[in-house]
MARDRENSE-231348 format. One record per residue (C-alpha): residue number from 1; y negated, z, x negated. Coordinates in Angstrom, 1 decimal. Layout:
residues N
+-----+--------+--------+--------+
| num |      v |      w |      u |
+-----+--------+--------+--------+
| NUM |      Y |      Z |      X |
...
+-----+--------+--------+--------+
***
This chain:
residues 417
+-----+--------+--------+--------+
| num |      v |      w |      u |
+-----+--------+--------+--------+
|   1 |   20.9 |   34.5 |   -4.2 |
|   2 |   21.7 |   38.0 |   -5.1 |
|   3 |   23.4 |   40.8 |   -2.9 |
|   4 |   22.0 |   44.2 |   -3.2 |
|   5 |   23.2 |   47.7 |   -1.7 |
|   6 |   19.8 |   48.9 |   -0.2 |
|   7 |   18.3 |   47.8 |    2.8 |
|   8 |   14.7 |   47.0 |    4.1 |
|   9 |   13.3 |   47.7 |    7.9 |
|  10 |   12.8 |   44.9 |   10.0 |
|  11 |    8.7 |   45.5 |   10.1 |
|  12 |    9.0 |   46.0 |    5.8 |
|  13 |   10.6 |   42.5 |    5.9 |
|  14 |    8.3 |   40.9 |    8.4 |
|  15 |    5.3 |   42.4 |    5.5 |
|  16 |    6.9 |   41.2 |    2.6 |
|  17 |    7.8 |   37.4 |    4.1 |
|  18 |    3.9 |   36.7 |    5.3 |
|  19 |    2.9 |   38.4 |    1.7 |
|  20 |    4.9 |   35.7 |    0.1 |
|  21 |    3.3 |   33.1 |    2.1 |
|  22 |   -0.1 |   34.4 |    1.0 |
|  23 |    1.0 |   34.2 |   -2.6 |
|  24 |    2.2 |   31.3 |   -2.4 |
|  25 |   -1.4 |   30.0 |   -0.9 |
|  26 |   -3.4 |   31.6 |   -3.7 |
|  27 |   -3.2 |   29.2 |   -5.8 |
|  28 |   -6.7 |   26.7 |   -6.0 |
|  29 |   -6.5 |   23.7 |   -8.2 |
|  30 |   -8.7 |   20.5 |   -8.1 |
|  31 |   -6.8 |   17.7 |   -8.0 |
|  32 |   -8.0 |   15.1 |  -10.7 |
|  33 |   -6.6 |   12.2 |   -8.8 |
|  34 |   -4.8 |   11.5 |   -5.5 |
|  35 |   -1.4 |   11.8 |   -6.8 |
|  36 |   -2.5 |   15.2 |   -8.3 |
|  37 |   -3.2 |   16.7 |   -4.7 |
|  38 |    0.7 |   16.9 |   -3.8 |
|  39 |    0.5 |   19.3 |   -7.0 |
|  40 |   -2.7 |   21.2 |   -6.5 |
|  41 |   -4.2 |   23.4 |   -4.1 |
|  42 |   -2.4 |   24.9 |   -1.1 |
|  43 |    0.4 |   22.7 |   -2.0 |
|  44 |    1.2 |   23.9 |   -5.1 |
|  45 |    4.9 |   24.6 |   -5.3 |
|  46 |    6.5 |   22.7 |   -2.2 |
|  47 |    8.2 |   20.1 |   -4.6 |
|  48 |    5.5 |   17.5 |   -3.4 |
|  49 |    4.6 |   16.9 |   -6.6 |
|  50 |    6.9 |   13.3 |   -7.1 |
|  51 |    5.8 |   12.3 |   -4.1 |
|  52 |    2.5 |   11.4 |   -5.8 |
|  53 |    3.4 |    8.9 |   -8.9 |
|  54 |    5.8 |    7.4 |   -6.6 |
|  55 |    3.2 |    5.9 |   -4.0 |
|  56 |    0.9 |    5.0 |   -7.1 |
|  57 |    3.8 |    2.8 |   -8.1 |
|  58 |    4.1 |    1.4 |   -4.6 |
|  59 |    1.0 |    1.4 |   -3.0 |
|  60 |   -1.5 |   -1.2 |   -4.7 |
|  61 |    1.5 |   -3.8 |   -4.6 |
|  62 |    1.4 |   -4.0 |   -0.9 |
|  63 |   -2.7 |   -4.6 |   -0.5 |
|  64 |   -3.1 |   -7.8 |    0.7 |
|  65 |   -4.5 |  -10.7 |   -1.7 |
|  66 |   -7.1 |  -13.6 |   -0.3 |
|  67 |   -6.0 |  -16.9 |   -0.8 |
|  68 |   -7.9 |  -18.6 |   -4.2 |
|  69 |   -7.7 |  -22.3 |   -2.7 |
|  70 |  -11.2 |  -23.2 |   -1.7 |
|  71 |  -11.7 |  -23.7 |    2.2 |
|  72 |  -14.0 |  -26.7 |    1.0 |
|  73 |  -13.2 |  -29.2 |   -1.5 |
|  74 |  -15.0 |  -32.5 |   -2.7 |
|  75 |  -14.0 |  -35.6 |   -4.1 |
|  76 |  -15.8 |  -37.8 |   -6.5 |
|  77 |  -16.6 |  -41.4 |   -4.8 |
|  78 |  -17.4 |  -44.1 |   -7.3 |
|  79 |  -19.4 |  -45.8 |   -4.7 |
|  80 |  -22.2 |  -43.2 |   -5.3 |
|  81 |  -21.1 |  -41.4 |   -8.1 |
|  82 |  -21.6 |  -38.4 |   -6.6 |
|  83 |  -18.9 |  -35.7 |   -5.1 |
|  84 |  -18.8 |  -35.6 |   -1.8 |
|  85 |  -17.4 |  -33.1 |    0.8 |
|  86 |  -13.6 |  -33.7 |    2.5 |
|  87 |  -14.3 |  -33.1 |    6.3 |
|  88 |  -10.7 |  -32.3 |    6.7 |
|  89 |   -9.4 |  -28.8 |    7.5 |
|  90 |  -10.5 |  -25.9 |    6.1 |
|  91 |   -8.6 |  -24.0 |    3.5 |
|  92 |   -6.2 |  -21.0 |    4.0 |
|  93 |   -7.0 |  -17.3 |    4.2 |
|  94 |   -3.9 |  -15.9 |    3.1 |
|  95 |   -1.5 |  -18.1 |    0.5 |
|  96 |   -2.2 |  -21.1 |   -0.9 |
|  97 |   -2.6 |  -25.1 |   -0.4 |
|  98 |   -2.1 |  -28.0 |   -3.3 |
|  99 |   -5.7 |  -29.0 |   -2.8 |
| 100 |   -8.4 |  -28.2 |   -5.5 |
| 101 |  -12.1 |  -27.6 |   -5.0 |
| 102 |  -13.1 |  -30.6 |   -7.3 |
| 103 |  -14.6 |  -31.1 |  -10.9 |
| 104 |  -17.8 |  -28.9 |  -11.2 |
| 105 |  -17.7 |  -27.6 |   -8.0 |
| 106 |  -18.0 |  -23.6 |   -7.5 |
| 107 |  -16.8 |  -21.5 |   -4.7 |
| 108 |  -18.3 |  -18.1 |   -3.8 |
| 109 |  -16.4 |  -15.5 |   -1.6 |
| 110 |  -16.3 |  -11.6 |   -0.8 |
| 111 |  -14.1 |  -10.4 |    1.5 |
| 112 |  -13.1 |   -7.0 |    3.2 |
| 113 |   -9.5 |   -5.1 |    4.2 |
| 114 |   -8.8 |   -1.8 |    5.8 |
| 115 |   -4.9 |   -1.0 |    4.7 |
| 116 |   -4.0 |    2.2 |    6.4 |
| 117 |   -0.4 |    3.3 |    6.0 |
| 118 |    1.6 |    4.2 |    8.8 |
| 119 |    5.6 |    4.3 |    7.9 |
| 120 |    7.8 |    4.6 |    5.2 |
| 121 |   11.0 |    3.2 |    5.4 |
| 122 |   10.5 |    3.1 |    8.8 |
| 123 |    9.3 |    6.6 |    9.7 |
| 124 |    6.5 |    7.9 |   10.2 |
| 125 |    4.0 |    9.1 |    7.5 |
| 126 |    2.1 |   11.5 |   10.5 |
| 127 |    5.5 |   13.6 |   11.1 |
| 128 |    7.9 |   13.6 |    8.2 |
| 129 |   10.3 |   16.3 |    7.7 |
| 130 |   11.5 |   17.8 |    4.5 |
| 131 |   15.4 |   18.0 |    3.6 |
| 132 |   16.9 |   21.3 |    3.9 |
| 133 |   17.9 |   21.2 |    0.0 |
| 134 |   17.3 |   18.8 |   -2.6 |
| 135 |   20.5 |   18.1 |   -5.1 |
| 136 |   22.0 |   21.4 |   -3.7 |
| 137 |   19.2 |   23.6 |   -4.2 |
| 138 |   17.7 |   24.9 |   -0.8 |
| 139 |   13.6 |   24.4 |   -0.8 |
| 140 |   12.4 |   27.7 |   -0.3 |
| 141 |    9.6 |   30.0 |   -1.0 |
| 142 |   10.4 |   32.9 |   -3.1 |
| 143 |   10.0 |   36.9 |   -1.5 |
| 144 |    8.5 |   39.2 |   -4.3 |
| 145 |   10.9 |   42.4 |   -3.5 |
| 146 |   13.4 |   40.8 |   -1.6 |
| 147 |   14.4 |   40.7 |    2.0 |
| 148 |   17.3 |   42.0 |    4.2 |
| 149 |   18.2 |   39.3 |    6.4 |
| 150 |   19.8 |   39.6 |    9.7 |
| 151 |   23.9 |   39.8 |    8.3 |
| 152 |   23.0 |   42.2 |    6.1 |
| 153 |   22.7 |   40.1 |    2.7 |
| 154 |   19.8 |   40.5 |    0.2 |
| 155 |   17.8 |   37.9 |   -0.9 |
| 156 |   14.6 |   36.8 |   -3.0 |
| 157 |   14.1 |   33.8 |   -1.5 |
| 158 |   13.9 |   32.4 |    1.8 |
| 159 |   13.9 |   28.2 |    3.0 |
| 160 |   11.3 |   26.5 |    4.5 |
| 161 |   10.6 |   23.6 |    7.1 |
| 162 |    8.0 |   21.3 |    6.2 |
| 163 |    6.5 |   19.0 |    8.5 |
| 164 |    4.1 |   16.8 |    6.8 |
| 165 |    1.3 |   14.6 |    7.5 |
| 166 |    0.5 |   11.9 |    4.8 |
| 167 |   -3.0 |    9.7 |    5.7 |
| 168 |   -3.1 |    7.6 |    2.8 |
| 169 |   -6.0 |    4.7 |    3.3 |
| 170 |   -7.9 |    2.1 |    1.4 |
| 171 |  -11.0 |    0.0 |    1.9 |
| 172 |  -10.5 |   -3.1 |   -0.3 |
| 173 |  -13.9 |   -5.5 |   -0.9 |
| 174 |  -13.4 |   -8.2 |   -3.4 |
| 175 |  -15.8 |  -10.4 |   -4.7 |
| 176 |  -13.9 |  -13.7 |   -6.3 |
| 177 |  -15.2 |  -17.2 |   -7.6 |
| 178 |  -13.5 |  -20.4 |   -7.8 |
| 179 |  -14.1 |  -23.2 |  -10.3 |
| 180 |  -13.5 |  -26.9 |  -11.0 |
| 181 |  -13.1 |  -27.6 |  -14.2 |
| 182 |  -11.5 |  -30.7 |  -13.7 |
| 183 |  -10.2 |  -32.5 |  -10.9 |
| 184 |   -6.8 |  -31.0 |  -10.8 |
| 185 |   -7.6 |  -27.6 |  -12.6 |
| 186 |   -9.2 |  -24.8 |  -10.9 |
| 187 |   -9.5 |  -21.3 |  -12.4 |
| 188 |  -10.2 |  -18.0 |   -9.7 |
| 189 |  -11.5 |  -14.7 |  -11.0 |
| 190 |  -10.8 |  -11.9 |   -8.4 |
| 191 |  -11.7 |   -8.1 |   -8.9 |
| 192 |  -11.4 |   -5.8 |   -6.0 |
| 193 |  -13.1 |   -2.3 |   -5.9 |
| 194 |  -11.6 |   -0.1 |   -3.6 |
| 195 |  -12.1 |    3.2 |   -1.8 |
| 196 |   -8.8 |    5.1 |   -1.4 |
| 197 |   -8.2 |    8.4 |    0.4 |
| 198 |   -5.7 |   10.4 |    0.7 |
| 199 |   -5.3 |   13.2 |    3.2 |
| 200 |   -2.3 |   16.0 |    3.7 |
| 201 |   -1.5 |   17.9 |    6.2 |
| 202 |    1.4 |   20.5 |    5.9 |
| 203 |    3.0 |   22.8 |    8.4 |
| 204 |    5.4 |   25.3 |    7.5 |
| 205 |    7.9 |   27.6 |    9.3 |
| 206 |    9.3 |   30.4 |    6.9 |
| 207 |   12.7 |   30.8 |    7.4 |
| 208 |   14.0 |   27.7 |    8.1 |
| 209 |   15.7 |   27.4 |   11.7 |
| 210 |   17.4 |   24.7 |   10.0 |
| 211 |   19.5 |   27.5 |    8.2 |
| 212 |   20.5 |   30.2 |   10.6 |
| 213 |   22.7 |   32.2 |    7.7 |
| 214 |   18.8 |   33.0 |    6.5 |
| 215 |   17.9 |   34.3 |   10.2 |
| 216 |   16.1 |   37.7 |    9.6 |
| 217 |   16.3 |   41.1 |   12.0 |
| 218 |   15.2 |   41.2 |   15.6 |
| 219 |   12.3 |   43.2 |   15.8 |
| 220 |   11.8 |   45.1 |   19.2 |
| 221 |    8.4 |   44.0 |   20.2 |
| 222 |    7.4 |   46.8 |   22.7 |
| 223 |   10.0 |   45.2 |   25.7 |
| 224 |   13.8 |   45.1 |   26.2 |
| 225 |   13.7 |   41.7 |   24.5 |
| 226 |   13.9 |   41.1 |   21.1 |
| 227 |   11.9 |   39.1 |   18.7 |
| 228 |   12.3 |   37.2 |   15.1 |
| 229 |   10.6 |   39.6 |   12.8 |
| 230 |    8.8 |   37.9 |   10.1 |
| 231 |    9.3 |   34.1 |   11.1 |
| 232 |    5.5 |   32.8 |   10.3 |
| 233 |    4.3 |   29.5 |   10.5 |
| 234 |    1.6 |   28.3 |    8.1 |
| 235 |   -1.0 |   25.4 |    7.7 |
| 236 |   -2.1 |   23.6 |    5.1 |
| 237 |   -4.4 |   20.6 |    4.8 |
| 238 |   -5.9 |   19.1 |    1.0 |
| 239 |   -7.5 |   15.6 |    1.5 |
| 240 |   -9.5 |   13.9 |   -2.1 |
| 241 |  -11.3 |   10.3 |   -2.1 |
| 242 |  -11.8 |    8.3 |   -5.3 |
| 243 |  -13.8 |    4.7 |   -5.7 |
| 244 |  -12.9 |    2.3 |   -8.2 |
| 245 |  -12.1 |   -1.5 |   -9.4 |
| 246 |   -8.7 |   -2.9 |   -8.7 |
| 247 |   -6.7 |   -5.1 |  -10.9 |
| 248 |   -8.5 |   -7.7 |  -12.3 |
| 249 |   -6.5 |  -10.7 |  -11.1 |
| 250 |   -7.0 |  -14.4 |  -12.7 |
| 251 |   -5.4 |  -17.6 |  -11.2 |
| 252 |   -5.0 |  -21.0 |  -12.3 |
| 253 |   -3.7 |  -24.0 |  -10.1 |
| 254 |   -3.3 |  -27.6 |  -11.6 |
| 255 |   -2.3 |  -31.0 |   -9.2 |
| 256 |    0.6 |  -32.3 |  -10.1 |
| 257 |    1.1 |  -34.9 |   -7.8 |
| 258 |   -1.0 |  -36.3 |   -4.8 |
| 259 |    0.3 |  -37.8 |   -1.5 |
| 260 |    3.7 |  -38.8 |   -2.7 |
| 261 |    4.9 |  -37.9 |   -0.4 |
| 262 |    3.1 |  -34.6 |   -0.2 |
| 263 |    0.9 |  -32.6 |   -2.5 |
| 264 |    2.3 |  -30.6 |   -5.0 |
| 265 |    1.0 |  -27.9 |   -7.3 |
| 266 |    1.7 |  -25.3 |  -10.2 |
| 267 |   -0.1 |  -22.2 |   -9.7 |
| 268 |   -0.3 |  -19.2 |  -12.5 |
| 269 |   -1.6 |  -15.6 |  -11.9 |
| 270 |   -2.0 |  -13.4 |  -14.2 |
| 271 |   -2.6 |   -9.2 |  -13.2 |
| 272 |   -4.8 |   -7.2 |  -15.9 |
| 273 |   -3.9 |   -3.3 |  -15.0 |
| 274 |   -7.7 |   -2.3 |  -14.4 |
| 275 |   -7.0 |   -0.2 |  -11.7 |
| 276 |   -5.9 |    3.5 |  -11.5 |
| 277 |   -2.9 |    3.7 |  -10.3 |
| 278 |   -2.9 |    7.8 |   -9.6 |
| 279 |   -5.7 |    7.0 |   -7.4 |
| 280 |   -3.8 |    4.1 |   -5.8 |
| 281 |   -6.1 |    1.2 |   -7.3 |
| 282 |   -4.1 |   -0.8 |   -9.2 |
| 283 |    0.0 |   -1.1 |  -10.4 |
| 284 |   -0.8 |    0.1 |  -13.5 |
| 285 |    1.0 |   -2.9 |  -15.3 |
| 286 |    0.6 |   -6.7 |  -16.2 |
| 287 |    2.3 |   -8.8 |  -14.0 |
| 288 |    2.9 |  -12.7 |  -14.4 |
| 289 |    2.8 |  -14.7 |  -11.0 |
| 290 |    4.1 |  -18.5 |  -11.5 |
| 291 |    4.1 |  -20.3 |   -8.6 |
| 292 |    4.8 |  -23.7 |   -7.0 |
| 293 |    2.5 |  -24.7 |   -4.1 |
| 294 |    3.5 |  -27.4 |   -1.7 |
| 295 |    1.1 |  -29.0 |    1.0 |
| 296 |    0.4 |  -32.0 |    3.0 |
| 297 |   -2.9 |  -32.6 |    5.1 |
| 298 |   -1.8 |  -35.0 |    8.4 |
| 299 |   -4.2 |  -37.0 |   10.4 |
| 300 |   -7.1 |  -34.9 |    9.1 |
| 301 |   -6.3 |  -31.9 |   11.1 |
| 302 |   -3.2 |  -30.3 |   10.0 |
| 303 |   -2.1 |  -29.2 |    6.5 |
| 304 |    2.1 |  -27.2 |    6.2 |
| 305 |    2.1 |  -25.0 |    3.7 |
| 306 |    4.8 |  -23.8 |    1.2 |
| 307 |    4.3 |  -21.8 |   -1.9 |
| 308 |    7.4 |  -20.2 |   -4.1 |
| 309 |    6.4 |  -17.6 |   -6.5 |
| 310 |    7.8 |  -14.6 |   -9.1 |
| 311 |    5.7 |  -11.6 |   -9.8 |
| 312 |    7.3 |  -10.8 |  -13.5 |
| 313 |    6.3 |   -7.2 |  -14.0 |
| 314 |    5.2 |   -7.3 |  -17.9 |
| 315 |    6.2 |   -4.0 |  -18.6 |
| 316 |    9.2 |   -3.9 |  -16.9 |
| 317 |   11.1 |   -7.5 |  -15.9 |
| 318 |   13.7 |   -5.5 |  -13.7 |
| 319 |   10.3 |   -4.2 |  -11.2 |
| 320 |    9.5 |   -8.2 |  -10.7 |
| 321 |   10.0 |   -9.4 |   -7.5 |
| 322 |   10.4 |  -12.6 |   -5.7 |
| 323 |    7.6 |  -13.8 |   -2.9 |
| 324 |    7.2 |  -17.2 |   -0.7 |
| 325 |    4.3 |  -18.0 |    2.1 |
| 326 |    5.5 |  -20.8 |    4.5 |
| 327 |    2.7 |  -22.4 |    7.1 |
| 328 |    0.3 |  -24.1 |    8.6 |
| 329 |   -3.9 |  -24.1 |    9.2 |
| 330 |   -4.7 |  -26.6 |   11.9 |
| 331 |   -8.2 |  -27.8 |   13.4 |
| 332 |   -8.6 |  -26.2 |   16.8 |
| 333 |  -12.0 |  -27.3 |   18.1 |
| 334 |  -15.4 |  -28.4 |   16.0 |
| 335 |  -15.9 |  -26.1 |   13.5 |
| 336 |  -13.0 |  -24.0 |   13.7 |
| 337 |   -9.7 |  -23.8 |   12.2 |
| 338 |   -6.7 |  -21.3 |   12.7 |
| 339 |   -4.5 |  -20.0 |   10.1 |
| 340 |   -0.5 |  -19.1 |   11.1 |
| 341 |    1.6 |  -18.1 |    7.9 |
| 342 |    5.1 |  -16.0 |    7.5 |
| 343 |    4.9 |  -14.1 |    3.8 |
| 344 |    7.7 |  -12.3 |    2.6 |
| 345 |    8.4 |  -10.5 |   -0.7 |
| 346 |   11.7 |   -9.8 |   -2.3 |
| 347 |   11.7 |   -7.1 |   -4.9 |
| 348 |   14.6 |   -7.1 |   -7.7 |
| 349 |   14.8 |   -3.3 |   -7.8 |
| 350 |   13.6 |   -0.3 |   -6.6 |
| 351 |    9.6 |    0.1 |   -7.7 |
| 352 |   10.3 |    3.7 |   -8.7 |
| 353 |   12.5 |    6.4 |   -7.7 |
| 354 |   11.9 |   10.1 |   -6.8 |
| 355 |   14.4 |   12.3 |   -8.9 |
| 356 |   13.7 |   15.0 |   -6.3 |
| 357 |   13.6 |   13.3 |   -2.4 |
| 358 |   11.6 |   16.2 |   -0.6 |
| 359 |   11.0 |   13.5 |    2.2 |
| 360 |   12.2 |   10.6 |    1.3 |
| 361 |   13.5 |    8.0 |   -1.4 |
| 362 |   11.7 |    4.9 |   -2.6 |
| 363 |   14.1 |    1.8 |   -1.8 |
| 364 |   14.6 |   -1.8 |   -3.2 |
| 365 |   12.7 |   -3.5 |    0.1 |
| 366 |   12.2 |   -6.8 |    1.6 |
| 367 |    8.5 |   -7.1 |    3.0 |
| 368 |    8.3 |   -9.7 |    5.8 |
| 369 |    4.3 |   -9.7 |    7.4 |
| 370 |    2.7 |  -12.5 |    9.9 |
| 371 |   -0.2 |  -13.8 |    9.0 |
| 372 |   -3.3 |  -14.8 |   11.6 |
| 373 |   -6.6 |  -16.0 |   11.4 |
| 374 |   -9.4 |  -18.1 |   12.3 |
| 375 |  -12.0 |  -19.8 |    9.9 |
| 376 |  -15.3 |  -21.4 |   10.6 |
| 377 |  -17.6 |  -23.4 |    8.9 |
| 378 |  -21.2 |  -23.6 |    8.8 |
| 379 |  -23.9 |  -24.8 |    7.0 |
| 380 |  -21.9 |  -27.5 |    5.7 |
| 381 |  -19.9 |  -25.5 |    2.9 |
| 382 |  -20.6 |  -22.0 |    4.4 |
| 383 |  -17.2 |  -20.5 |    5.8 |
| 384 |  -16.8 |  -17.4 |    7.6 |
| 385 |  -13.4 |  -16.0 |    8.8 |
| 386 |  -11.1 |  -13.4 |   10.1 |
| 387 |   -7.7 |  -12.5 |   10.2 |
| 388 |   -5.0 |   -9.8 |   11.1 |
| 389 |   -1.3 |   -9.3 |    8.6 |
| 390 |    1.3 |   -7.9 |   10.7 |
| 391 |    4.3 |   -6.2 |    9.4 |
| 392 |    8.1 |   -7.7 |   10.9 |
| 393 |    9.9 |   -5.4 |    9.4 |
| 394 |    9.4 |   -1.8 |    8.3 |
| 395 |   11.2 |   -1.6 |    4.7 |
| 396 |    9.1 |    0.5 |    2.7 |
| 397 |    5.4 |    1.5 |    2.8 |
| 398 |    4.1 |    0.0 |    6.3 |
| 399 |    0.8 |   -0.5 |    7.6 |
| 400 |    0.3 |   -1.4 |   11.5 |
| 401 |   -1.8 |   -4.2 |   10.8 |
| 402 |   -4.3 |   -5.1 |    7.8 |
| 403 |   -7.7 |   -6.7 |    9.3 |
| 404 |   -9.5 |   -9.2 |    6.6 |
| 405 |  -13.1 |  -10.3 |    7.3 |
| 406 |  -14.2 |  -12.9 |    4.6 |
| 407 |  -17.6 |  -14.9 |    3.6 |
| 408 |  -17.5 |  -17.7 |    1.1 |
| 409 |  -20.0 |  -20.9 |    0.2 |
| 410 |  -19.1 |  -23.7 |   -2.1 |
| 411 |  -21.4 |  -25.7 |   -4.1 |
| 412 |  -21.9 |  -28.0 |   -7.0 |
| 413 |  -22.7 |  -26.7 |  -10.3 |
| 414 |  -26.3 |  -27.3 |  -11.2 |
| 415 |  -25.0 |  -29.0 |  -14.6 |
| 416 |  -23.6 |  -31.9 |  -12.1 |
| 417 |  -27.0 |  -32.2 |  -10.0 |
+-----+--------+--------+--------+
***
């Protein structure tokens, strides 16, 4: 800030502030992905633009993933030589049980999630607020000519308040297919194509109130009372969609023990990076997920679940994190069976940091969610089911609730007719 000799009148300075404002919206630029909008457009210039490649590194971790146990498995009785169906309980819709589908047999699904964000480290995405200065620097909007502010002091520039509203959303439909290939060895093939949107809304109030030294002159607005002269408030608003395939995730479970005294299994994900990540599709890296799954079915109509799993980023072993799913899915009447699990994730480190935090800084977080849901079968291997995640905490990038509506049909392979 510089301090000059000559002055401006109050009604030259009110002109000059709203003609920097103007400026400063003049500039139109398409935005080649959603984490180009906080750069382009309208806001262009309101040090947004980190806030961008920071939720592309966050975003497509917290989308939920549909369990790749079968809800139906078969066994192989000598008697007939033929595989027949368990009529126990189904499987479960999120994480995973020891159980495998059975040699030859196949398993069909598609399901569907709405994820719409809500928080971030527990405030609000519709009403965040901007810092009054970022590493000592005061976010501001420069004033070609200068400005004479209410002390008497020169300046070029004047702060700004920034209250933002950041709608991000995703519809998630993934197709996936489980196989037998023997009878402890199933191999899943998921790829989810997606629907993300982003949408940002910006207010701004030019000075910032926040920063009375940068109050301007009172103007005398035709009445004994004065008025601010110059304070303007502006609006803003630059929303962009894009549709594309997630990461292409692969899964492999093998039975390592049955019944003694439970059912034990090693499971074995492996993330391709399919997905764009600057349109919030994908993580943008490989990631290795061992896991150890745990279950036990009891009198035919309850199954516990653990599971114990790393997510080894491949790019980057310091962004893995640590997750667990702990149980149950129970028979509740006929056809139907509910679905209660706690799922929490643990991450090493921070995902990714913002160098510049205009509204906030991207933690190391602990993600704890309730799971809910009911499945029902019909047509003897046909299942259909719903269920509801709810967040219980608010560490990081928070939804309300994520809905999941799922179809799936098992069936043998026609090579084992």
């Amino acid at each position: 800030m510089k301090v000059r000799s000559h002055t401006l009148s109050p009604s030259v300075a009110c002109g000059v502030v709203i003609t920097s404002a103007v400026l400063m919206l003049s500039s139109q630029v398409h935005a080649g992905t959603l984490a180009d909008v906080f750069n382009s457009g309208e806001l262009a210039g309101l040090e947004m633009g980190p806030i961008g490649p920071a939720l592309a590194n966050t975003v497509a971790s917290t989308y939920p993933v549909a369990s790749a146990s079968s809800s139906v498995t078969y066994a192989f009785n000598p008697k007939t030589e033929t595989f027949e169906r368990q009529t126990r309980v189904l499987g479960p819709i999120i994480g995973e049980r020891a159980e495998t589908i059975g040699k030859g047999q196949i398993d069909i699904s598609v399901s569907y999630s709405g994820v719409d964000f809500s928080t971030i480290n527990g405030n609000s995405l519709g009403d965040l607020v901007n810092q009054p200065s970022i590493n000592g620097r005061v976010v501001s909007f420069p004033v070609p000519g200068g400005v004479v502010l209410k002390d008497g002091r020169f300046t070029n520039f004047l702060p700004v308040l920034v209250h933002a509203n950041i709608d991000v959303q995703a519809d998630i439909g993934t197709p996936s297919i489980t196989y037998g290939v023997t009878p402890d060895f199933d191999v899943n093939l998921s790829l989810p194509l997606l629907q993300t949107y982003l949408n940002v809304k910006v207010n701004e109030t030019v000075p910032d109130p926040r920063l009375p030294q940068f109050m301007l002159p009172a103007c005398m607005n035709g009445s004994a009372a004065p008025t601010t002269c110059g304070s303007t408030s502006i609006n803003h608003q630059v929303a962009d969609r894009a549709t594309g395939f997630g990461d292409l995730l692969l899964r492999l479970k093998y039975v390592l023990q049955r019944d003694t005294p439970v059912d034990l299994a090693a499971g074995l994900g492996v993330s391709f990076p399919s997905g764009n990540p600057d349109n919030f599709q994908g993580t943008g890296n490989y990631q290795v997920q061992p896991e150890l799954i745990v279950s036990k079915i009891i009198a035919d109509r309850f199954e516990p679940l653990l599971n114990l799993g790393v997510n080894i980023n491949a790019d980057n072993v310091d962004l893995s994190s640590f997750r667990w799913a702990v149980g149950s899915t129970a028979k509740v009447y006929g056809p139907l069976t509910a679905a209660a699990v706690f799922l929490g994730t643990n991450e090493f480190n921070p995902q990714t940091t913002i160098s510049a935090p205009f509204f906030f800084q991207i933690n190391r977080n602990d993600y704890y969610n309730f799971s809910f849901g009911m499945r029902c079968l019909f047509a003897e291997t046909g299942v259909v089911s719903a269920n509801v995640i709810v967040p219980l905490n608010r560490d990081g990038l928070r939804t309300d609730y994520i809905p999941t509506i799922g179809i799936e049909y098992a069936f043998t392979g026609p090579w084992n007719s």
